[in-house]
C-alpha positions in Angstrom: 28.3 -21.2 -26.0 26.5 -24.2 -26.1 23.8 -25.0 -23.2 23.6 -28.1 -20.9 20.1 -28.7 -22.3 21.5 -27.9 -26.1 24.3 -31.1 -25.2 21.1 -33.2 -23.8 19.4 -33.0 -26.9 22.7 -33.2 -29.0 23.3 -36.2 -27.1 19.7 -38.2 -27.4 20.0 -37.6 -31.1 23.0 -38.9 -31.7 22.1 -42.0 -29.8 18.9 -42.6 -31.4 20.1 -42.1 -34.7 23.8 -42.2 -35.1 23.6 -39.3 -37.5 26.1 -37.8 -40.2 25.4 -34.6 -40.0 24.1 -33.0 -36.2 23.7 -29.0 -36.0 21.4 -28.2 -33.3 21.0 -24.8 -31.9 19.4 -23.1 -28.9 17.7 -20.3 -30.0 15.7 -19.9 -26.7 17.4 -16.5 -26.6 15.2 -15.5 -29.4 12.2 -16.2 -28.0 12.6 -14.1 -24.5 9.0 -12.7 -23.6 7.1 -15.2 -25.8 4.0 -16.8 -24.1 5.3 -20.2 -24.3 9.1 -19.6 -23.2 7.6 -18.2 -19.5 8.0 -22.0 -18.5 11.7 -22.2 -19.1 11.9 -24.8 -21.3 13.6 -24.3 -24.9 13.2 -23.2 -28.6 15.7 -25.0 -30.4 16.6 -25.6 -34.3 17.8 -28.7 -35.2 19.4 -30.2 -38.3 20.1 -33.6 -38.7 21.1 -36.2 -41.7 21.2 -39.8 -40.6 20.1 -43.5 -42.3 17.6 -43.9 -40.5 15.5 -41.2 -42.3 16.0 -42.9 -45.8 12.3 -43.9 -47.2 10.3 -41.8 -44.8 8.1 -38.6 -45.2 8.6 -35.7 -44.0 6.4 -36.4 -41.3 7.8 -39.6 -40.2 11.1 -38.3 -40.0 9.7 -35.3 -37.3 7.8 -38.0 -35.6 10.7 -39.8 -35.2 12.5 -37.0 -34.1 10.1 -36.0 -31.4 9.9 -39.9 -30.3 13.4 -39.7 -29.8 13.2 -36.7 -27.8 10.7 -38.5 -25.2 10.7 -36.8 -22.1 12.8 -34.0 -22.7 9.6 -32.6 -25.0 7.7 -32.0 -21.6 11.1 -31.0 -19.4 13.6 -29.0 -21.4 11.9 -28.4 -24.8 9.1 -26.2 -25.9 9.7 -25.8 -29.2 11.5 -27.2 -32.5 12.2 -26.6 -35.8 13.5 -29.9 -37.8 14.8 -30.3 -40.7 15.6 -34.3 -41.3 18.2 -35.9 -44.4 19.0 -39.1 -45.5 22.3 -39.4 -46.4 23.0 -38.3 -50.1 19.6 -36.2 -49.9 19.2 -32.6 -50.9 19.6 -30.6 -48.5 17.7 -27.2 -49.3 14.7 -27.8 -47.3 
C-alpha cells in the first residue's frame, strides 16, 4: 500500500529529475519505537536513476537528492537511504 507521504516524495522526485528508474519505499514501519520516528515523520528508501546524475559523486547526487526534497526533510521525512544512477550505470551499489 503506498502512503500519501510515499506519493509526495515520489512525486517531488520525479519533478526534479524526470527520472528512468523511481522505486521509493516507506519503510517507516520498520522503524516503530526508534528515537527519531516519535515525531511522525518517515524512514524511507529510495532508488532512483535519472540524467541528471551523470558526472557527479556520490555525494552530489545525495545532495541533490536532499535539495530536491526541500521542506519535506523537516515535515514528512526523517530519514533516507539513496542510492542515485545515471542512466547506463551499474547498478550494484
Amino acid at each position: 500500500m503506498t502512503s500519501d507521504r510515499q506519493r509526495l516524495v515520489e512525486n517531488t522526485l520525479r519533478a526534479a529529475f524526470e527520472p528512468t528508474e523511481l522505486l521509493v519505499r516507506d519503510q517507516s514501519h520498520l522503524h516503530i519505537g526508534h528515537p527519531g520516528a516519535g515525531d511522525g515523520r518517515g524512514h524511507f528508501d529510495i532508488k532512483i536513476t535519472a540524467p541528471a546524475f551523470s558526472g557527479a559523486s556520490r555525494i552530489q547526487r545525495h545532495r541533490m537528492v536532499y535539495d530536491a526534497l526541500g521542506d519535506l526533510l523537516e515535515t514528512d521525512i526523517h530519514a533516507l537511504k539513496i542510492r542515485a544512477f545515471s542512466p547506463g550505470e551499474s547498478q550494484s551499489g
